[in-house]
ZASE-840877 format. One line per 2 residues: their letters; for each residue y, z, x of N, C-alpha, C. Coordinates in steps of 0.02 Angstrom, whole numbers. Atoms other than C-alpha are relative to their C-alpha. Example, Ala and Ser with C-alpha at 12.3 -4.5 7.8 and 13.67 -1.06 7.14 Angstrom:
! ZASE-840877
as	-59:0:45:-225:390:615:60:0:45; -59:-3:-42:-53:357:684:55:37:-39;
***
This chain:
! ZASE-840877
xx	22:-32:-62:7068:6290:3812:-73:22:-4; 89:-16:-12:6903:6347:3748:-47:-37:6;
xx	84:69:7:6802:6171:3706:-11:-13:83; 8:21:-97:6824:6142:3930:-70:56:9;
xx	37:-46:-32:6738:6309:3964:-59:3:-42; 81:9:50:6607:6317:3807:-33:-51:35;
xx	18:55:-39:6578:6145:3879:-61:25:69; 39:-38:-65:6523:6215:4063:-21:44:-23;
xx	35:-50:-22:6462:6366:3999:-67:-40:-24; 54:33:5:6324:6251:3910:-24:-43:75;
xx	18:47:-54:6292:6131:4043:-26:73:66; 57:-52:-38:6261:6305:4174:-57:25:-42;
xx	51:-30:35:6142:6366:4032:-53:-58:17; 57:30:-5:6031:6223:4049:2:-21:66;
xx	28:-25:-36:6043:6201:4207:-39:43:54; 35:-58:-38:5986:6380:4254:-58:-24:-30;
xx	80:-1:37:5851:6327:4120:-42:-47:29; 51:64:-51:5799:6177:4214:-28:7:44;
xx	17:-40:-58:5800:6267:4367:-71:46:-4; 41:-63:6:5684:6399:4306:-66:-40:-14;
xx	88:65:32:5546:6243:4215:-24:-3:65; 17:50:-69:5553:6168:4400:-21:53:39;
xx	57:-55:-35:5514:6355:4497:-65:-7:-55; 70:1:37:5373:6367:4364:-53:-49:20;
xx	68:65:3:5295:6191:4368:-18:3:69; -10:24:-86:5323:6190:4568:-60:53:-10;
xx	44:-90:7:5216:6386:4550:-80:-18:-28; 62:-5:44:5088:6329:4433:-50:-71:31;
xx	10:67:-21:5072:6135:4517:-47:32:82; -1:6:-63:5064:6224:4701:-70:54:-18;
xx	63:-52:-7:4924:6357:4653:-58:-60:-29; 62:38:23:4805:6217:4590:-22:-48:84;
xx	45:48:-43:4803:6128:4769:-39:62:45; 38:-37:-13:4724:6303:4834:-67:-8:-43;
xx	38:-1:40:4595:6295:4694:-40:-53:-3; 33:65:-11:4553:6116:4701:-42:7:69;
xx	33:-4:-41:4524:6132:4877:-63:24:12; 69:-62:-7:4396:6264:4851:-54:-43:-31;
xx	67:44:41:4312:6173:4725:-25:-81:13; 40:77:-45:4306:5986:4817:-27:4:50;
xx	25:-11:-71:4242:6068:4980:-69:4:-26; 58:2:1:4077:6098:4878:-34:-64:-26;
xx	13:60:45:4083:5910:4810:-24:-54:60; 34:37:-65:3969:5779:4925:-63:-16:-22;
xx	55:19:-13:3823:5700:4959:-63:52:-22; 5:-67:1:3771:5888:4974:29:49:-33;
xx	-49:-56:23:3832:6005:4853:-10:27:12; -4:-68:-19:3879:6162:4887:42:47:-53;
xx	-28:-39:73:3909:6307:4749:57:44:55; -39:-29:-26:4055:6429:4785:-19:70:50;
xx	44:-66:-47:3927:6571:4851:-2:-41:63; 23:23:-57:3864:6429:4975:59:-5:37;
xx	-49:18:-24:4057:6407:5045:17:81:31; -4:-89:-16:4091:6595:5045:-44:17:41;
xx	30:-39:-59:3951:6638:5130:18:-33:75; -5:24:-45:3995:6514:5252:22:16:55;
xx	-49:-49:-24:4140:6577:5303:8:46:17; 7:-79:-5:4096:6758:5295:-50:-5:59;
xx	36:-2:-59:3942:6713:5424:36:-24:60; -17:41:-64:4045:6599:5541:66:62:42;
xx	-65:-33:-24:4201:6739:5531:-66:77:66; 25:-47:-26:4054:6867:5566:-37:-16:70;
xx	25:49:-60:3966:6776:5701:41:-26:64; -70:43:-25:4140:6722:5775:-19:-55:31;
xx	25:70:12:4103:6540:5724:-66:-36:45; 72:8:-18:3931:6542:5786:-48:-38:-79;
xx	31:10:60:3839:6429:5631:-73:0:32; 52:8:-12:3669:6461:5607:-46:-67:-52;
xx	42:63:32:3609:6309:5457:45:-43:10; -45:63:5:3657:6165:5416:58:3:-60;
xx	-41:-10:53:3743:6223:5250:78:23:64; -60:-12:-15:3878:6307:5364:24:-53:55;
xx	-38:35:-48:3901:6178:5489:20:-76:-55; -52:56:47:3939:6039:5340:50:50:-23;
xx	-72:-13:27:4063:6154:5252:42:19:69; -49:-26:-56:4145:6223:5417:35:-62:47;
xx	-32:12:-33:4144:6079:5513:2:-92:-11; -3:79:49:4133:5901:5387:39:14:-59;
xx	-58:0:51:4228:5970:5228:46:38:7; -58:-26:-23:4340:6088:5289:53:-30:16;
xx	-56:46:-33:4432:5990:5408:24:-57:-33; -26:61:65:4433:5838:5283:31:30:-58;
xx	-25:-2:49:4506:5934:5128:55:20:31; -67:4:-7:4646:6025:5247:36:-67:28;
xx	-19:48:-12:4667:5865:5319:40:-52:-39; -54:38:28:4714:5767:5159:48:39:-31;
xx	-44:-44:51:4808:5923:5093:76:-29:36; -53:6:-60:4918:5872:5284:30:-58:-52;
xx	-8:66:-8:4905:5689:5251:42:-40:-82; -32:5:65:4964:5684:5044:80:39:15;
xx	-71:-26:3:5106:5824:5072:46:-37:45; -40:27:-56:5172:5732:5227:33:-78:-37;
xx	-15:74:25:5159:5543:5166:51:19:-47; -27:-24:76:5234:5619:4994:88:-8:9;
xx	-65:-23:-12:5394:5708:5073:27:-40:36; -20:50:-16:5420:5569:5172:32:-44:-29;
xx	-8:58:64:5435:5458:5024:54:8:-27; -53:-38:47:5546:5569:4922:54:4:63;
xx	-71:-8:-68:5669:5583:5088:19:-78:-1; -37:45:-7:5673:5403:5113:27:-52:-59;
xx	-37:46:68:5722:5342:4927:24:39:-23; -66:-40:-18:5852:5485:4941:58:-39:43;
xx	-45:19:-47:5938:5420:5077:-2:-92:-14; -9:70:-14:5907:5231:5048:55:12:-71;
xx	-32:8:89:5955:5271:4832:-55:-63:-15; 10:55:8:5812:5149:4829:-88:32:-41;
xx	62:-21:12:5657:5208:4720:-78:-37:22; 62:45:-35:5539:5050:4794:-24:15:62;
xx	-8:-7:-94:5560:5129:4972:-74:42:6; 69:-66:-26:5397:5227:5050:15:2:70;
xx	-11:-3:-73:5379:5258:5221:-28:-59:45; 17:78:-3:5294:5095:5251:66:-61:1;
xx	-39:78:-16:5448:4976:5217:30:2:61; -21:29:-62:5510:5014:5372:-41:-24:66;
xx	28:39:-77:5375:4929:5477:-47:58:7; 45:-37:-43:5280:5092:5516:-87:4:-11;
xx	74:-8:-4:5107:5043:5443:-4:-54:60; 3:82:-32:5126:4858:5536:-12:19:51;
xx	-38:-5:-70:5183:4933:5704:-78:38:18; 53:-28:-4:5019:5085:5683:-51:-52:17;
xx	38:40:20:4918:4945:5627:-29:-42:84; 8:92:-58:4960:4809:5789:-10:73:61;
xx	10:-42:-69:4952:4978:5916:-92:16:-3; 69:-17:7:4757:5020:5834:-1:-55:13;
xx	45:72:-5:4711:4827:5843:24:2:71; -13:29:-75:4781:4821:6028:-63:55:40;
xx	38:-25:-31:4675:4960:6067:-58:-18:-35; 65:21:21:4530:4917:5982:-37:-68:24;
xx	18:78:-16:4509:4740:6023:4:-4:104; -8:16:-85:4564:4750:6228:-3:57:14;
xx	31:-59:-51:4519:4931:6261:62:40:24; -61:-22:-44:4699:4985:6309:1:79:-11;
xx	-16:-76:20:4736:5168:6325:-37:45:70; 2:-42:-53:4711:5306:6471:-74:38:-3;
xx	66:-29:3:4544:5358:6399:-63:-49:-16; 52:35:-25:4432:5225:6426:-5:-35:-76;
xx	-18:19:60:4476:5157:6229:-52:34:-50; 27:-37:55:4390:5277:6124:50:31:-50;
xx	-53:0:41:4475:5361:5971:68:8:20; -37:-32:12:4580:5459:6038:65:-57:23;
xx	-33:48:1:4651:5285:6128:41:-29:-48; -28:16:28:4677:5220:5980:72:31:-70;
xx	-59:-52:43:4772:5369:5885:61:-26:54; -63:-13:-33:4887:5369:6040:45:-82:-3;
xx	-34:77:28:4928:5171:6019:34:-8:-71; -33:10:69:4959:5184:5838:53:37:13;
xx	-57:-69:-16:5063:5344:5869:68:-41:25; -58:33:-42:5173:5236:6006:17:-49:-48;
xx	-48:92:32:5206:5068:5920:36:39:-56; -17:-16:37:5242:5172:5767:82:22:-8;
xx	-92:-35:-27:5388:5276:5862:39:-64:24; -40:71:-46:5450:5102:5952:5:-32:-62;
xx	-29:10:91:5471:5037:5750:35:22:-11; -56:-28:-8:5550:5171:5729:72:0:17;
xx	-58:10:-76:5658:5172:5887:49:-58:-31; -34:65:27:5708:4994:5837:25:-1:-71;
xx	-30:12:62:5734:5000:5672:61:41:-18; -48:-27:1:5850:5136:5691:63:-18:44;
xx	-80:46:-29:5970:5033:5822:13:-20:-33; -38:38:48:5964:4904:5717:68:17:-37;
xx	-36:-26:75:6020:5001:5563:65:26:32; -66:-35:-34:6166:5097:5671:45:-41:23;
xx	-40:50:12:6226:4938:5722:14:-24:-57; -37:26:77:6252:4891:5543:24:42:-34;
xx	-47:-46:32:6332:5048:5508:-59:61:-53; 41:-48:58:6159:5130:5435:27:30:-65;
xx	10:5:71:6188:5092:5276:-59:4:-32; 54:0:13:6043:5105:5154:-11:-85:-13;
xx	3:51:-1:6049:4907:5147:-44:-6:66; 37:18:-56:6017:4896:5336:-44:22:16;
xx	57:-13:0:5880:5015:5340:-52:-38:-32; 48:57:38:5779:4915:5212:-1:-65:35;
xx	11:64:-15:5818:4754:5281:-25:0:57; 26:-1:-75:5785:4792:5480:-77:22:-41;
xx	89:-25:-6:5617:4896:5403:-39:-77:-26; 63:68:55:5558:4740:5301:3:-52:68;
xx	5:34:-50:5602:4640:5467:-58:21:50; 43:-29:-54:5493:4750:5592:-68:-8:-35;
xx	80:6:36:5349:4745:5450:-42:-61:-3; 47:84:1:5336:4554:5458:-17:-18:80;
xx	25:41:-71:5360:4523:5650:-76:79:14; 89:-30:-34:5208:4680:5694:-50:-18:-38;
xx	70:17:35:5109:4608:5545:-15:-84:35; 31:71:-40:5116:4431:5649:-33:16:60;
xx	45:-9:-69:5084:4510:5808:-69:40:-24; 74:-5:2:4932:4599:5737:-30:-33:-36;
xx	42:75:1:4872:4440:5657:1:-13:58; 28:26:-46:4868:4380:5825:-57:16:45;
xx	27:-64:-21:4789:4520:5893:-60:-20:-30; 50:-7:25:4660:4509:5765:-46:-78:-11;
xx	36:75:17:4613:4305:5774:3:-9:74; 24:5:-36:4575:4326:5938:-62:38:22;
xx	54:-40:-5:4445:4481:5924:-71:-22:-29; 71:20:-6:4268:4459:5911:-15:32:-69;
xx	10:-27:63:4191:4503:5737:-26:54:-3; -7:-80:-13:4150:4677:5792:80:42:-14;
xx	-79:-20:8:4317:4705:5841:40:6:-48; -38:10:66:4389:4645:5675:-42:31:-40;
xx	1:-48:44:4303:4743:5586:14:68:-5; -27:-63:0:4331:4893:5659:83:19:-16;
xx	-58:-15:-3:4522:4853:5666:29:-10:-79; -15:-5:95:4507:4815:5455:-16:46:-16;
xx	1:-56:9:4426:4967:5438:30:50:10; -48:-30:-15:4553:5067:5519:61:-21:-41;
xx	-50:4:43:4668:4987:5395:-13:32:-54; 14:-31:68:4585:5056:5239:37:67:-13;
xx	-21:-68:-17:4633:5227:5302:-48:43:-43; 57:-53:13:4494:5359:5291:19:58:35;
xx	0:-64:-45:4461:5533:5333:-66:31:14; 81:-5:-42:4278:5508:5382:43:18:93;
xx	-38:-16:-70:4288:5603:5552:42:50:14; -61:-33:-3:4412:5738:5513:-16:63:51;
xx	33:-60:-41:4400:5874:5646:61:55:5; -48:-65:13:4495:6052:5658:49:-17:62;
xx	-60:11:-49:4586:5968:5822:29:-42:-44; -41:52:28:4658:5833:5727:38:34:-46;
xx	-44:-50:43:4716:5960:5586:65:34:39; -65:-31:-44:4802:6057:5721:42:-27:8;
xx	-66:59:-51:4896:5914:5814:52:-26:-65; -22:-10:41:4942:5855:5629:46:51:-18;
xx	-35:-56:21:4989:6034:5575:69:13:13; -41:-32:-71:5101:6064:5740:74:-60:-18;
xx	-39:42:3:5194:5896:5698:30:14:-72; -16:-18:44:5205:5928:5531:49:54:-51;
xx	-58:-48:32:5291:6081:5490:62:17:34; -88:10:-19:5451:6066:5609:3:-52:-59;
xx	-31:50:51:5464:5880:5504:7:31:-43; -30:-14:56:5449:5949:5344:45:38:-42;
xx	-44:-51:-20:5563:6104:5382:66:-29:-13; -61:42:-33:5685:5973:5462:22:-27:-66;
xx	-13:27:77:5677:5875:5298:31:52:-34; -14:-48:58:5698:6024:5170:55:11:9;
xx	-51:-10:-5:5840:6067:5259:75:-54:7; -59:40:17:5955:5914:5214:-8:2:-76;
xx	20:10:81:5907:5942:5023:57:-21:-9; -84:12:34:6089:5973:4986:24:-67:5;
xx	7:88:-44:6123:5793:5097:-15:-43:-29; 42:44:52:6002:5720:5003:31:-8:-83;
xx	-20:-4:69:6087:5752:4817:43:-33:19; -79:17:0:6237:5709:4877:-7:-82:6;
xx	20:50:-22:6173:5545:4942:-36:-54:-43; 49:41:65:6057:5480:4805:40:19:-58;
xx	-65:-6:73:6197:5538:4657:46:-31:10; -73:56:1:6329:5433:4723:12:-33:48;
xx	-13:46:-54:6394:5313:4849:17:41:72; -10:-49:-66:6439:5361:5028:73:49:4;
xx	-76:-54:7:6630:5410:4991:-20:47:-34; -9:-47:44:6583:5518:4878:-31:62:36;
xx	14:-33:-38:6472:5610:4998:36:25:50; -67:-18:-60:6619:5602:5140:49:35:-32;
xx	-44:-53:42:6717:5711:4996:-19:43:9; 17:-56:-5:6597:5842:5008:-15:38:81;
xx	-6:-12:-67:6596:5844:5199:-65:-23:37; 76:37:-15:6433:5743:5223:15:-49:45;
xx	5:55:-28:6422:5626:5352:-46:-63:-16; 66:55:20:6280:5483:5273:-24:-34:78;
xx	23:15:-80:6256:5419:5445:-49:28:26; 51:-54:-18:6194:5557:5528:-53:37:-55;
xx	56:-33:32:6099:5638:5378:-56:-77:5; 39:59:8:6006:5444:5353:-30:-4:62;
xx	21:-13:-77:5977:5458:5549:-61:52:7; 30:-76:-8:5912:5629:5544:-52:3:-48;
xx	65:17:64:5811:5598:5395:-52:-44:-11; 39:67:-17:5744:5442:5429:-42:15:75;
xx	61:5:-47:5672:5469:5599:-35:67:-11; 46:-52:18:5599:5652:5542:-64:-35:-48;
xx	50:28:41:5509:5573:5400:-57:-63:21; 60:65:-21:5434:5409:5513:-35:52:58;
xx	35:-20:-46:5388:5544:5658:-47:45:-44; 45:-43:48:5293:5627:5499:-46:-39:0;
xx	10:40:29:5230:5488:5429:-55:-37:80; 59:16:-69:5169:5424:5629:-65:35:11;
xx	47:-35:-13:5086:5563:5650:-73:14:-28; 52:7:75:4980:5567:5499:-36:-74:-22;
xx	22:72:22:4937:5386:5492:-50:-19:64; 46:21:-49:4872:5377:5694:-63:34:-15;
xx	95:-45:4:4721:5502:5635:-27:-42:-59; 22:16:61:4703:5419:5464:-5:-70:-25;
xx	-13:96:38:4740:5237:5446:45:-13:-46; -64:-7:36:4869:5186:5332:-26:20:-83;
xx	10:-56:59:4870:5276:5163:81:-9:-34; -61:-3:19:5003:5185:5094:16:16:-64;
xx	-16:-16:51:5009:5225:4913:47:59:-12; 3:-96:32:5030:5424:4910:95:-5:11;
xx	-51:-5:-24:5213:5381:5009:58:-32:-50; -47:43:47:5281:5274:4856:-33:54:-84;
xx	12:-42:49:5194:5365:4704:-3:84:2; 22:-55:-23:5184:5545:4761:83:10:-39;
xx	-71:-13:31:5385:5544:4735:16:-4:-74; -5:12:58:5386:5473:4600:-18:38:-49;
xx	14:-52:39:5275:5573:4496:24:88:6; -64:-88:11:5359:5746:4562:70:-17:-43;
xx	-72:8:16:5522:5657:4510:5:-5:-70; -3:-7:73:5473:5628:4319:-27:53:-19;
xx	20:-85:27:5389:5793:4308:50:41:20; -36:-48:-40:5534:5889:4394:77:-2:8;
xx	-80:39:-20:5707:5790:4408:6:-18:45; -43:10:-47:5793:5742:4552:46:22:37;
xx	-35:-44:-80:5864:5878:4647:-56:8:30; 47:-17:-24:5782:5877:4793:-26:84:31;
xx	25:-66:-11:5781:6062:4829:-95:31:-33; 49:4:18:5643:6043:4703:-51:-39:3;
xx	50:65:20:5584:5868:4700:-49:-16:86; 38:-7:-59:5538:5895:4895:-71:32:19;
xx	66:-48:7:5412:6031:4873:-51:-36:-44; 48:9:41:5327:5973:4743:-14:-70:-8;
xx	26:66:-46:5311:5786:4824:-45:13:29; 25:-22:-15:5220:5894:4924:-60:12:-29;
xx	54:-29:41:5123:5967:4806:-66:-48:-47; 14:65:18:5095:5792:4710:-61:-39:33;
xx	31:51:-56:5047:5709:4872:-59:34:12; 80:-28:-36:4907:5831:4919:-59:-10:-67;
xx	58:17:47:4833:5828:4752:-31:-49:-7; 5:77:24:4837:5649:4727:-72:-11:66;
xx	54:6:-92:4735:5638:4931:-59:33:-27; 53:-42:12:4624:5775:4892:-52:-42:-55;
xx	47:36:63:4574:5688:4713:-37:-36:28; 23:58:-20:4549:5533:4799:-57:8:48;
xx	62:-11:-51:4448:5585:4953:-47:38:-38; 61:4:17:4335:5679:4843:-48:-54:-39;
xx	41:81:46:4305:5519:4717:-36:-35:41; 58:38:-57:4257:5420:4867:-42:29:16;
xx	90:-12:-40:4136:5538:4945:-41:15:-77; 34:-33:38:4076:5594:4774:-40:-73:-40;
xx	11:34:59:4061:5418:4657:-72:-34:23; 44:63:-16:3961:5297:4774:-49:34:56;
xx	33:-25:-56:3877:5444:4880:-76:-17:0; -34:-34:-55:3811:5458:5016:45:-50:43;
xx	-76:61:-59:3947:5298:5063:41:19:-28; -62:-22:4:4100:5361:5088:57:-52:-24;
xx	-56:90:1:4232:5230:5001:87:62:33; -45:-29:-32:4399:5260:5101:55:9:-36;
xx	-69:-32:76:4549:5367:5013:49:-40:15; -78:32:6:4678:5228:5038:-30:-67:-34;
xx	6:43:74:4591:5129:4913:-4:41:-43; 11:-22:50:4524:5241:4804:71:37:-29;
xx	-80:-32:-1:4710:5339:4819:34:-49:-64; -35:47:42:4776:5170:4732:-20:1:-65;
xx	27:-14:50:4654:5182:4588:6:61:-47; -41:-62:18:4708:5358:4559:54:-4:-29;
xx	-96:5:26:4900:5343:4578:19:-39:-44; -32:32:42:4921:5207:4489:10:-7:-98;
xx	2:-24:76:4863:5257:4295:53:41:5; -40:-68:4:4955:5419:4337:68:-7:-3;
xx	-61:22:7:5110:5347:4359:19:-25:-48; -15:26:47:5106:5221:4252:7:35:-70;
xx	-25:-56:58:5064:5359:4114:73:25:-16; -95:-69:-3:5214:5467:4162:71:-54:-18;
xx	-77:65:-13:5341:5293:4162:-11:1:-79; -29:36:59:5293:5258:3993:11:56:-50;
xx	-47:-59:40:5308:5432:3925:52:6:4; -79:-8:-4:5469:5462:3975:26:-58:-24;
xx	-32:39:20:5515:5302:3927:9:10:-78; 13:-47:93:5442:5365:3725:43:53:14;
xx	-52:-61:16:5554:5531:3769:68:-28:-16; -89:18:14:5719:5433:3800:14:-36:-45;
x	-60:30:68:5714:5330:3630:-19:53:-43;
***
């Protein structure tokens, strides 16, 4: 009778102890993207020491945002908005990521396989190339095009999948379907535009955050924290779902359906939102998880936040490398992002791989 309970009482000892590593690292991980921030806002073309940022702030609060140099109108209104911007654009892509290779059980998944860079992609090249949109085709045209095709990917990809019983099979397979037919229609799109046109609509693929302004933060923001709310609150859903098959979830009173539903279009109306201001930025949405997940485990109660936390750092890094390496040309953070993530990962895969022999 005693080896059962000794048994469990070990197994709760470690994991309260696991529990307690993962508040810590999450604590110690989440106070460095305050700190960073501070210190890449003075990194540029133009540096700026931490007095020159401070005072910035302290004149524009005193002034009520009246700038009088030029020092405060670059930090207030060129690095500001760009560092909260990729803090949005990393935590979002991130938690996205970590939700949808939860619910698929599929660690290759990002928010991309289901079609939603393709769909962004062919709504910016439609406005870019023929002008479409209610405002005479300037940006904000083309945010609102990417935005739409993105949700209509979406839209579709989620019949699909419900007709096949939204399984994590049919999600993957409808997303990898919607990704090839909008990447033909914006090849078409794009071999008919004029070599202006195509460049602007390749450049909008790189995904940058040249441009970032305190409205775009907002509109971001506003979208952002219902989704990631919405998310957090299937954590439980999520364990249940990525630890074992679907019966096993319908034991604990889970529906997989509806959470994969509910989870899946929160994370692409994240993921939309954040991609029409930015261009696609597909890395952060496939490595961001990942690296919370070997630093942290796999409950997501934890591994959600600190996807979060992951993802902003990883953005932040990146957008300062670009403006900082090749200044004053800005190289765009969804390359340089890749150059980043990918050592970092690869590090962490092959440590753990040295821990487990």
């Amino acid at each position: 009778m005693g080896g059962p309970l000794v048994h469990l009482d070990e197994l709760e000892r470690q994991y309260c102890k696991s529990s307690r590593k993962a508040v810590l690292l999450l604590l110690v991980c989440g106070a460095l993207v305050p700190v960073c921030a501070v210190a890449f806002t003075g990194v540029g073309a133009a540096d700026a020491s931490l007095r020159d940022i401070l005072g910035a702030l302290r004149g524009a609060l005193l002034r009520g945002g009246q700038l009088q140099n030029a020092n405060e109108k670059i930090v207030l209104h060129l690095r500001l908005p760009r560092i909260a911007l990729a803090i949005l654009c990393g935590a979002g892509l991130s938690v996205s990521g970590a939700a949808l290779q939860g619910i698929t059980r599929n660690p290759m998944v990002s928010p991309f396989t289901v079609g939603i860079s393709s769909a962004a992609a062919f709504g910016a090249s439609l406005s870019i190339v023929y002008g479409l949109g209610p405002f005479g085709g300037t940006n904000a045209d083309i945010v609102l095009s990417a935005f739409a095709w993105a949700l209509l990917c979406a839209v579709l990809v989620y019949l699909a999948s419900s007709r096949a019983g939204m399984t994590p099979e049919s999600i993957i397979l409808t997303g990898i379907a919607a990704n090839y037919l909008f990447s033909a229609c914006d090849s078409v799109v794009k071999f008919f535009a004029s070599d202006y046109q195509l460049a602007a609509a390749v450049q909008w693929l790189f995904g940058s955050l040249n441009g970032a302004a305190w409205s775009q933060v907002l509109v971001v923001l506003l979208v952002s924290l219902p989704c990631l709310g919405g998310i957090y609150a299937f954590a439980q859903p999520l364990n249940a779902l990525s630890g074992g098959d679907d019966e096993v979830a319908k034991t604990l009173g889970i529906s997989p359906g509806r959470v994969r539903g509910a989870v899946g279009l929160l994370s692409v109306l994240l993921t939309a939102a954040i991609i029409s201001f930015t261009g696609v930025i597909g890395f952060v949405g496939l490595a961001g998880p990942h690296i919370a997940r070997l630093l942290i485990g796999g409950d997501h109660r934890f591994l959600l936040p600190f996807s979060a936390v992951t993802g902003a750092l990883l953005v932040l890094a990146a957008d300062t490398a670009g403006r900082a390496i090749f200044a004053p040309i800005n190289v765009p953070v969804g390359i340089v992002v890749s150059f980043l993530g990918v050592p970092v990962l690869v590090h962490l895969i092959l440590k753990r791989r040295g821990e487990v022999r």
